[in-house]
N, CA, C and O atoms as a GROMACS GRO file, in nm:
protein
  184
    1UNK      N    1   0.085  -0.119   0.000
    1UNK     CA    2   0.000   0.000   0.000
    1UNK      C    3   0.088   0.124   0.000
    1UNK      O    4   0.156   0.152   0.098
    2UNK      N    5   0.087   0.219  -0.143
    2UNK     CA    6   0.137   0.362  -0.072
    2UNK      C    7   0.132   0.412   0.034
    2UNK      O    8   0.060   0.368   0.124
    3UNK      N    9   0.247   0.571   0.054
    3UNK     CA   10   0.229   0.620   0.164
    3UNK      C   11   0.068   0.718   0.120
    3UNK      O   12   0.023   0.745   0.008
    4UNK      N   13   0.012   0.755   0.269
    4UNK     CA   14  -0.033   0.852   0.245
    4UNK      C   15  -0.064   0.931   0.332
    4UNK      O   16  -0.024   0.899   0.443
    5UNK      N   17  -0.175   1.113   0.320
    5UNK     CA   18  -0.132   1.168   0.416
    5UNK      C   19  -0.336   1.192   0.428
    5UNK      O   20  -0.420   1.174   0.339
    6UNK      N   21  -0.355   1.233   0.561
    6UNK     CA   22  -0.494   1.300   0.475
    6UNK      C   23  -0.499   1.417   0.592
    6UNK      O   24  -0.468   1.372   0.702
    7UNK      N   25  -0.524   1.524   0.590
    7UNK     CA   26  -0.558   1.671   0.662
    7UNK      C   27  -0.710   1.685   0.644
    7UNK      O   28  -0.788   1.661   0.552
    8UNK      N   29  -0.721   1.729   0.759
    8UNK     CA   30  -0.910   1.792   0.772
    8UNK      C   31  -0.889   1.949   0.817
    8UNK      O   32  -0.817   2.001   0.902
    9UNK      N   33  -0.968   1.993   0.739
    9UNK     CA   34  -0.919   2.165   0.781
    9UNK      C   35  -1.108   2.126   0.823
    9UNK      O   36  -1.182   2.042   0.771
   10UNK      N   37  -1.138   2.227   0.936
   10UNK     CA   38  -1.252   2.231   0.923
   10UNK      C   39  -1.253   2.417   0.933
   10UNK      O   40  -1.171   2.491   0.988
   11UNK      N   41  -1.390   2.455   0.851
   11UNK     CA   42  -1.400   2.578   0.818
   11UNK      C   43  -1.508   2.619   0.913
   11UNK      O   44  -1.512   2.557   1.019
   12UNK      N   45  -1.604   2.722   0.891
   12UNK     CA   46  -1.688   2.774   0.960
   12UNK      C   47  -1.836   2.682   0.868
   12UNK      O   48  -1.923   2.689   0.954
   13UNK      N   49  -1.869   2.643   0.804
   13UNK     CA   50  -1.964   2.588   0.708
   13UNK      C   51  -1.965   2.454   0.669
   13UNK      O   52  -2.061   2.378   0.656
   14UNK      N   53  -1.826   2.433   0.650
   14UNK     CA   54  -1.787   2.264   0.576
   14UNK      C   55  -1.639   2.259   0.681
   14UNK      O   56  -1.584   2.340   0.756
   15UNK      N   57  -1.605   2.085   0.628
   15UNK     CA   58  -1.510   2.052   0.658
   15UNK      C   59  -1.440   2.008   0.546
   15UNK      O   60  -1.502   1.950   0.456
   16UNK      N   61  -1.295   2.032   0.536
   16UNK     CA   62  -1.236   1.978   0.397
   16UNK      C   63  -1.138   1.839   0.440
   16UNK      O   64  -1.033   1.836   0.504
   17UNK      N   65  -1.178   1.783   0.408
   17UNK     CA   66  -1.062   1.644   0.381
   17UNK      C   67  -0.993   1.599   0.246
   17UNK      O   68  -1.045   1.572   0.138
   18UNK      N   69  -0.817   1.602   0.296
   18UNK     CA   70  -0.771   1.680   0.193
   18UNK      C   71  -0.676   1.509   0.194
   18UNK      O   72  -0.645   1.482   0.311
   19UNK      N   73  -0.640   1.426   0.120
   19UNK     CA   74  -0.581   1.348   0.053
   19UNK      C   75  -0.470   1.346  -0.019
   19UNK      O   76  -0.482   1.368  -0.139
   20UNK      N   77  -0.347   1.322   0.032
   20UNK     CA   78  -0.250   1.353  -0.072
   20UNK      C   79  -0.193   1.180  -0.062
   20UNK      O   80  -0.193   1.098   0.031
   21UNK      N   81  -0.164   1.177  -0.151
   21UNK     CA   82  -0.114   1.012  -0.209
   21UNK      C   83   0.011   1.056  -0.301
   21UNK      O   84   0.010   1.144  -0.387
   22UNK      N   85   0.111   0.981  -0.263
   22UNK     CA   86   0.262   1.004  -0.269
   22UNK      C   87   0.247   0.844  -0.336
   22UNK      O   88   0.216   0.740  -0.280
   23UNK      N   89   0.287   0.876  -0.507
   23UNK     CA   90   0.330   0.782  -0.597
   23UNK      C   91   0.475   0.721  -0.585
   23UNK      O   92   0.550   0.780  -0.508
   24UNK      N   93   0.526   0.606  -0.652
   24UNK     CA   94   0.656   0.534  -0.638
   24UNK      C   95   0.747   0.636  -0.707
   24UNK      O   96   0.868   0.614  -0.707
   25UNK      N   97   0.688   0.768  -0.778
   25UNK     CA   98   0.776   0.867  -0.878
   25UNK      C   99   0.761   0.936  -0.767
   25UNK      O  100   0.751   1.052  -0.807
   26UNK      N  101   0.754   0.936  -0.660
   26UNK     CA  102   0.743   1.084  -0.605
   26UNK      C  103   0.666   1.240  -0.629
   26UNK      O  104   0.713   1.353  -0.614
   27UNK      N  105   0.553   1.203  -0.664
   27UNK     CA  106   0.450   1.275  -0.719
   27UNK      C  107   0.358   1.246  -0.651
   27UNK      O  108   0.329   1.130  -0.623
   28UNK      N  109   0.254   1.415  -0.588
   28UNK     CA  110   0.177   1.381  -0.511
   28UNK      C  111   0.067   1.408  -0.553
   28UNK      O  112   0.061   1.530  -0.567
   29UNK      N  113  -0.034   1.355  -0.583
   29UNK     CA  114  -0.161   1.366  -0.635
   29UNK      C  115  -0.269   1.409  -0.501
   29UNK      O  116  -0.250   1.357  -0.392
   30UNK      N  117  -0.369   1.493  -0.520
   30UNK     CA  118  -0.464   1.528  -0.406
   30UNK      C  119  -0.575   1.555  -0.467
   30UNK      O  120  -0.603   1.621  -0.567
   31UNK      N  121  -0.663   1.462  -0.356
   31UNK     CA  122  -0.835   1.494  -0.359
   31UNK      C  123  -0.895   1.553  -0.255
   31UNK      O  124  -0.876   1.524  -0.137
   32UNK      N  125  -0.971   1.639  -0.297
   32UNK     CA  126  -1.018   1.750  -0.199
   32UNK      C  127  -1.152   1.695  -0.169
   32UNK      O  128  -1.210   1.655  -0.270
   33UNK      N  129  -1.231   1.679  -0.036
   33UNK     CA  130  -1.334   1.636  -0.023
   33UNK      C  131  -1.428   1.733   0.099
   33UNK      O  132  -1.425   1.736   0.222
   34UNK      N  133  -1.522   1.818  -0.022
   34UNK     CA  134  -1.586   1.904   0.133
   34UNK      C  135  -1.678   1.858   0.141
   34UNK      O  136  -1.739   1.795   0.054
   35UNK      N  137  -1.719   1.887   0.284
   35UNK     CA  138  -1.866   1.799   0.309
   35UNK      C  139  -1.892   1.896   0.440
   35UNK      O  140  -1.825   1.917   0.541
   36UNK      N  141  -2.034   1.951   0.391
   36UNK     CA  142  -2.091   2.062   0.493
   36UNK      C  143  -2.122   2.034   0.572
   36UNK      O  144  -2.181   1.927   0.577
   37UNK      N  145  -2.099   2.125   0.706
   37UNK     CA  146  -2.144   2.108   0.847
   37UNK      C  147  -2.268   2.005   0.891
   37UNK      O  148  -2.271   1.888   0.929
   38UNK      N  149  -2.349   2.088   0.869
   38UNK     CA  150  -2.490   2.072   0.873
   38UNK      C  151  -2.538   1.895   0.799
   38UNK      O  152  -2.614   1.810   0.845
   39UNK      N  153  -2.474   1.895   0.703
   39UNK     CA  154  -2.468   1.696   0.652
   39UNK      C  155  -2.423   1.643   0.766
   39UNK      O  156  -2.490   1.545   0.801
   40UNK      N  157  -2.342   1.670   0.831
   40UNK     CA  158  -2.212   1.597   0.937
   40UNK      C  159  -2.343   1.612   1.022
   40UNK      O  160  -2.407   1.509   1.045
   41UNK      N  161  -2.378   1.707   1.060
   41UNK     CA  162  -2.420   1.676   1.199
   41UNK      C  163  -2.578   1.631   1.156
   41UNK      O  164  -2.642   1.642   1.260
   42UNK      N  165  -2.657   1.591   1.061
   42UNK     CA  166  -2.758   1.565   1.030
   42UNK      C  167  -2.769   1.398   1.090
   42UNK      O  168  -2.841   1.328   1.161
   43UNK      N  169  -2.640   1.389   1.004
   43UNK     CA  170  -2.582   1.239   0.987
   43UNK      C  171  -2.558   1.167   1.143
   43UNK      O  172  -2.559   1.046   1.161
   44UNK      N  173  -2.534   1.286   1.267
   44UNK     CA  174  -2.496   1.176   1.363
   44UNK      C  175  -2.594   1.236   1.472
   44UNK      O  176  -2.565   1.251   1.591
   45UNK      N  177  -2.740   1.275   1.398
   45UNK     CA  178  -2.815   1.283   1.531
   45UNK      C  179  -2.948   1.183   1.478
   45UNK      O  180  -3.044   1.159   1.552
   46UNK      N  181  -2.936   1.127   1.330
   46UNK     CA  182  -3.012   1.068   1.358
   46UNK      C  183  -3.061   0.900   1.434
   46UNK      O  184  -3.180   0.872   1.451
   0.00000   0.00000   0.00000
């Protein structure tokens, strides 16, 4: 399995989860994943 890294910035609205994947070339590819507050917390009161 590659290395990899992942960061959560959380903002005032969303949270970003940020993905960076470090190839065998040493090249880092990143997927950005926001997902709004309000989903998050929808999601863990029901």
């Amino acid at each position: 399995m590659e290395p990899y890294k992942i960061h959560a910035i959380a903002t005032r609205h969303c949270v970003d989860f940020i993905f960076y994947s470090i190839s065998d070339e040493s090249v880092e590819t990143r997927l950005k994943l926001s997902i709004p507050v309000n989903t998050i917390s929808s999601y863990f009161h029901t």
